[in-house]
C-alpha positions as CSV (number, residue, x, y, z in Angstrom):
1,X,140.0,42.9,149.2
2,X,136.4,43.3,150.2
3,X,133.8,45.2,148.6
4,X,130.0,46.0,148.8
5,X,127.6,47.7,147.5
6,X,124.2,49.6,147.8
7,X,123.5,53.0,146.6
8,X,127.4,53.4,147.3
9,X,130.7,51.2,146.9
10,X,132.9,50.5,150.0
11,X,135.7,48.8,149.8
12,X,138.7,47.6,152.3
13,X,141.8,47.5,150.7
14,X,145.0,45.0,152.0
15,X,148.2,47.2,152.5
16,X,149.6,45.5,149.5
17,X,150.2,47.3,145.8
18,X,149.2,43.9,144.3
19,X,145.4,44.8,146.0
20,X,145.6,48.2,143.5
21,X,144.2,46.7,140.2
22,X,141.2,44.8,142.1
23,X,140.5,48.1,143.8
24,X,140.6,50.0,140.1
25,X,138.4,47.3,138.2
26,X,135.6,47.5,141.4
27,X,135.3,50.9,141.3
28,X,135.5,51.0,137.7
29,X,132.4,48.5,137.2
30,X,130.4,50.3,140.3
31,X,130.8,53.7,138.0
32,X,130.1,52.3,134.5
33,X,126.6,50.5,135.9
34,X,125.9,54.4,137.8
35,X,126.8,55.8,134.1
36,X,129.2,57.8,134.7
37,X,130.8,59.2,131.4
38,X,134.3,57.0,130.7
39,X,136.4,59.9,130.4
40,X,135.6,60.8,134.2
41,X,136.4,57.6,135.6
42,X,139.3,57.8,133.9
43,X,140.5,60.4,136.3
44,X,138.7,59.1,139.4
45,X,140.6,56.0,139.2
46,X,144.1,58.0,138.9
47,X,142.7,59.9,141.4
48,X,141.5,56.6,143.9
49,X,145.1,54.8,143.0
50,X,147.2,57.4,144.2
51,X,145.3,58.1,146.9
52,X,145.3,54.5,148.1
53,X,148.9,54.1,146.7
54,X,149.8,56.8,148.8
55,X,148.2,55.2,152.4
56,X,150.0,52.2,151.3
57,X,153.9,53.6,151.3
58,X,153.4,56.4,153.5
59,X,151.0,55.5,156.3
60,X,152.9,53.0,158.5
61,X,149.4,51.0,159.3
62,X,148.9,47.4,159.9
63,X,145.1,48.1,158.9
64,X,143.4,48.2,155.7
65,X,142.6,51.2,153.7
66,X,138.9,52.3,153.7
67,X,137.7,53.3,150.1
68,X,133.9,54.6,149.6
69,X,132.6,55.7,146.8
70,X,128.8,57.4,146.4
71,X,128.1,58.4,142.3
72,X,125.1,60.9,142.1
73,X,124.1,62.1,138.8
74,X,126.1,65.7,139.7
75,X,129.1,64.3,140.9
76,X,131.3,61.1,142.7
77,X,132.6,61.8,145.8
78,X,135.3,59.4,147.2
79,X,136.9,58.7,150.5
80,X,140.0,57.2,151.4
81,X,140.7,56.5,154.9
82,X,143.7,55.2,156.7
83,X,144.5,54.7,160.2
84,X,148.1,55.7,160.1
85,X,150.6,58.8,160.9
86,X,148.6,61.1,159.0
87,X,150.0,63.2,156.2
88,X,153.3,65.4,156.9
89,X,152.3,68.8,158.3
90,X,155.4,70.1,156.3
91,X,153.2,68.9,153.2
92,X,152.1,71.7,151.6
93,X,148.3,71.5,150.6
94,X,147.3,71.8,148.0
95,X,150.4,70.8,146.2
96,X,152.8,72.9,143.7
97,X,153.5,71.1,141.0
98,X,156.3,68.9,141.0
99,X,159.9,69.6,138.9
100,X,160.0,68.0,136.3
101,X,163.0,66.5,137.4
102,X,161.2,65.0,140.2
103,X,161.0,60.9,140.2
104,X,158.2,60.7,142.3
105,X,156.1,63.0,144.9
106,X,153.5,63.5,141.8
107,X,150.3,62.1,143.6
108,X,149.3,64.4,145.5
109,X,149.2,67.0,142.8
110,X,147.7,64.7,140.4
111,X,144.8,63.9,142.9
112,X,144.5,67.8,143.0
113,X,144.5,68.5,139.6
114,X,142.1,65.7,138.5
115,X,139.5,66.1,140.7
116,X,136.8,69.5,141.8
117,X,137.5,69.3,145.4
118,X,139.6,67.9,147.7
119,X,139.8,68.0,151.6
120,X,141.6,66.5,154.7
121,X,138.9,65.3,157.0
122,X,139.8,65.5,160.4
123,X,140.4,61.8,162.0
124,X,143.0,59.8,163.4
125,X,145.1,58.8,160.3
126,X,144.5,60.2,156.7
127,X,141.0,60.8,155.5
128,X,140.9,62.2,152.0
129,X,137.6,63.1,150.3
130,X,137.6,64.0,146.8
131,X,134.9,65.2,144.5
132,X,134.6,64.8,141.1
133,X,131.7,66.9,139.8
134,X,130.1,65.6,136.3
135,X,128.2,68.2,135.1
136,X,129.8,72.0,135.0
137,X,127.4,74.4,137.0
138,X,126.5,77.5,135.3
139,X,126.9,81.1,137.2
């Protein structure tokens, strides 16, 4: 795993589950020196591991997964990018929530319900960007 830093984290992630808790603890320490409130990166990490959990079974690519992260004092916005088959058109988007019976096919709803946005940016593969917004706006 490689990662860097300035103003924003980007990471490359191996196509290997084992490269999951490096990727968490990276983007955990980027957040907590931007200080973002603990509870919040609680769910950004959910968020970022299933997302990235997700490009790794799913995605069919030889190529890493491409995780940035920018934290501004309003909000975190995250993008995971893979250069695979792309997600299932029969996918529905966003997701219903699973049956409780269900063994898996929880991530994507989880990535839904934890964070303020989310959106399919067009590109070859998967490019998810999620927003976590850290301060409710008033109306």
């Amino acid at each position: 795993m490689q990662a860097t830093q300035k103003d924003e984290l980007r990471v490359t992630v191996p196509m290997a589950t084992c490269s999951l808790a490096e990727l968490r603890w990276s983007v955990w320490a980027y957040l907590a020196t931007e200080k973002v409130a603990p509870g919040m990166i609680e769910d950004i990490l959910i968020a970022i591991h299933e997302a990235v959990a997700n490009a790794i079974r799913h995605s069919a690519s030889p190529c890493d997964v491409a995780v940035r992260v920018q934290a501004t004092r309003a909000q975190v916005v995250v993008e995971v990018k893979d250069e695979g088959k792309g997600i299932d058109p029969q996918v529905i988007l966003p997701p219903p929530p699973p049956s409780v019976a269900a063994e898996d096919g929880r991530g994507l709803y989880m990535i839904w319900s934890l964070m303020s946005s989310v959106r399919l940016a067009d590109s070859g593969g998967t490019h998810l960007v999620m927003t976590k917004e850290l301060f409710p706006r008033h109306t």
